[in-house]
C-alpha positions as a Markdown table, in Angstrom:
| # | Residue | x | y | z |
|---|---|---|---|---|
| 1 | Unk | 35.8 | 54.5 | -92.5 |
| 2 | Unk | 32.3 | 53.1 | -92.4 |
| 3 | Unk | 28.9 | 53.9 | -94.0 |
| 4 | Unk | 25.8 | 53.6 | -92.0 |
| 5 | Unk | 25.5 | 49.6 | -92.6 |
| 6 | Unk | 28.8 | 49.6 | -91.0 |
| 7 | Unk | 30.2 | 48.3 | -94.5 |
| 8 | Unk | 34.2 | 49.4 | -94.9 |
| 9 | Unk | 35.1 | 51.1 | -98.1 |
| 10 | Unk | 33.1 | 54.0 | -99.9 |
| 11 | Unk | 34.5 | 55.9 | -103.3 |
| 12 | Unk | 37.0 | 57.7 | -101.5 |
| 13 | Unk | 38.3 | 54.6 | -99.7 |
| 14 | Unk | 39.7 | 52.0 | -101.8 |
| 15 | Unk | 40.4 | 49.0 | -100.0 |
| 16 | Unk | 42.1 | 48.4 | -96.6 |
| 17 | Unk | 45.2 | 48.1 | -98.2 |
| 18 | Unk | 44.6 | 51.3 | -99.9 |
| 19 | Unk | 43.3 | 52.9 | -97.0 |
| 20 | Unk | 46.2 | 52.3 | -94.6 |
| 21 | Unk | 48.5 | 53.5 | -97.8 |
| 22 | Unk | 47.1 | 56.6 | -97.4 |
| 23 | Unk | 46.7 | 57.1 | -94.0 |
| 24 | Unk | 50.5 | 56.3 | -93.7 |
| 25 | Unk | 51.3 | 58.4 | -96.5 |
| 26 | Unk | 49.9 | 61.7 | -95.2 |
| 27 | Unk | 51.4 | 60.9 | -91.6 |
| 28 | Unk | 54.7 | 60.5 | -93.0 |
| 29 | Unk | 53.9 | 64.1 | -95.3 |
| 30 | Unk | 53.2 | 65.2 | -91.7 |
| 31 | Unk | 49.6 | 66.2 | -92.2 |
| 32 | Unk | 46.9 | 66.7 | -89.7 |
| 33 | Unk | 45.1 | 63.8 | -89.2 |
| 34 | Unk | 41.5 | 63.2 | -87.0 |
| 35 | Unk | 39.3 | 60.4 | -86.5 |
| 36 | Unk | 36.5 | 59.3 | -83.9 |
| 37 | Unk | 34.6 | 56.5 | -83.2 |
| 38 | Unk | 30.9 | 56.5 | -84.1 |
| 39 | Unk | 28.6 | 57.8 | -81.3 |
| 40 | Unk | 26.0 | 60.9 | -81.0 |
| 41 | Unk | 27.4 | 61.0 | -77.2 |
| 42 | Unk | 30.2 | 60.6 | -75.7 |
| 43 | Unk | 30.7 | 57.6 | -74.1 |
| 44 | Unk | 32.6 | 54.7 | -73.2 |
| 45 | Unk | 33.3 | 52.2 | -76.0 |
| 46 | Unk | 33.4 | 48.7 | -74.5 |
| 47 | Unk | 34.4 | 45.2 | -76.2 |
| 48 | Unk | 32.6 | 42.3 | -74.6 |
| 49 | Unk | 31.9 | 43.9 | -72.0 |
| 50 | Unk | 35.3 | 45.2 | -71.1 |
| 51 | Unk | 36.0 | 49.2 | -71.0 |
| 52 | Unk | 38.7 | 50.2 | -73.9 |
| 53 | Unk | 39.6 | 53.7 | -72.3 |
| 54 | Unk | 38.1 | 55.0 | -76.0 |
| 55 | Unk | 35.3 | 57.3 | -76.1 |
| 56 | Unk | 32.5 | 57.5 | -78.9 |
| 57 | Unk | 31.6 | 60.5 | -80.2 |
| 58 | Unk | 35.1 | 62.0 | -79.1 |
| 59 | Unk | 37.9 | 63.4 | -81.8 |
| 60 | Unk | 41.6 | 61.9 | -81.7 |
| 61 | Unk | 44.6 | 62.9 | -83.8 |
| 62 | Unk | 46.7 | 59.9 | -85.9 |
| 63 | Unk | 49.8 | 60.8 | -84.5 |
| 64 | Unk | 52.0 | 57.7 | -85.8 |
| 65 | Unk | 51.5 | 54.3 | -87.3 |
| 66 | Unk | 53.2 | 51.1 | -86.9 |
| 67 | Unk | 53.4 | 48.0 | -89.0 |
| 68 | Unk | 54.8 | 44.4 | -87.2 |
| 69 | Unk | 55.6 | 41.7 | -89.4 |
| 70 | Unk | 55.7 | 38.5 | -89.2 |
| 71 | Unk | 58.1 | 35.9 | -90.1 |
| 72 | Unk | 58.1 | 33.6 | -93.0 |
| 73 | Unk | 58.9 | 29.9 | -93.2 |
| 74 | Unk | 62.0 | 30.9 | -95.2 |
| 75 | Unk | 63.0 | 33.4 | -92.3 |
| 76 | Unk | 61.9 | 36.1 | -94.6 |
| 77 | Unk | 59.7 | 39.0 | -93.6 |
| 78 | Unk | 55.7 | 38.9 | -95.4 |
| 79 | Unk | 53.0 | 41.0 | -94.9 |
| 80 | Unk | 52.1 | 42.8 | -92.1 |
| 81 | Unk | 50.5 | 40.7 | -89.4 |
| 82 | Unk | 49.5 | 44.0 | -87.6 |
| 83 | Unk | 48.7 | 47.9 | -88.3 |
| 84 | Unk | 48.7 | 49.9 | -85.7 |
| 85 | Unk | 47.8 | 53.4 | -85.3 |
| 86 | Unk | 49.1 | 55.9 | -82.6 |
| 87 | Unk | 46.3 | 58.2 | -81.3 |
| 88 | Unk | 46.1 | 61.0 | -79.4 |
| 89 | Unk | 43.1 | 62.0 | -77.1 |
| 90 | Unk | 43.1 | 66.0 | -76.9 |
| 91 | Unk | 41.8 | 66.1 | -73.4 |
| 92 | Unk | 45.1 | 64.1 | -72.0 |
| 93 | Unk | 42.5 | 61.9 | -70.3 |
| 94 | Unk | 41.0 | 58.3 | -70.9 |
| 95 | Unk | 43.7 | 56.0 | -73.1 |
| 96 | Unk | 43.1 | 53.1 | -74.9 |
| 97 | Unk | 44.1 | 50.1 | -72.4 |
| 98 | Unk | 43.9 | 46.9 | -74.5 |
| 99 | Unk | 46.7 | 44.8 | -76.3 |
| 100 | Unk | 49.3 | 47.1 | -77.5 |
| 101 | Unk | 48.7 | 50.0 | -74.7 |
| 102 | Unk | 51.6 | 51.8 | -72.7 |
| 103 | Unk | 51.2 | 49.5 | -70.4 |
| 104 | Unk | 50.6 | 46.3 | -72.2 |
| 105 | Unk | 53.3 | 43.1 | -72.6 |
């Protein structure tokens, strides 16, 4: 979540940490969840220059979350070294195709 500086955080927020507790929280209490990227219209969303199959201005449901970790020096597991979320575009149409995608190594 982002204000209109683009700042992350806000009263209802927390931190990161925070906010990913509870977004991983109500997806395992099975809750509806939503979220869309800013935009008045819809439109592509592109990173340098590249089209991510995500639209702005478009609603998608959380639909599952993952968290990869990575390796300590002691061969223990720390922190997460990624959060990912699963979305779900209603229409069926238009997927994000960057790292991590169906069809991505």
């Amino acid at each position: 979540m982002q204000n209109a500086d683009g700042e992350f955080g806000g009263p209802y927020v927390g931190t990161p940490d925070e906010f990913w507790k509870t977004i991983t929280n109500e997806i395992e209490s099975r809750a509806l969840l939503g979220c869309s990227a800013t935009g008045e219209t819809e439109g592509m969303i592109r990173i340098n220059n590249e089209e991510t199959g995500l639209l702005s201005g478009h609603a998608y449901s959380l639909i599952n979350y993952f968290e990869l970790k990575k390796d300590g020096d002691d061969g223990d597991e720390e922190g997460p070294e990624h959060r990912i979320l699963r979305l779900r575009n209603p229409w069926g149409m238009c997927e994000w195709n960057g790292e991590w995608a169906d069809d991505s190594p």
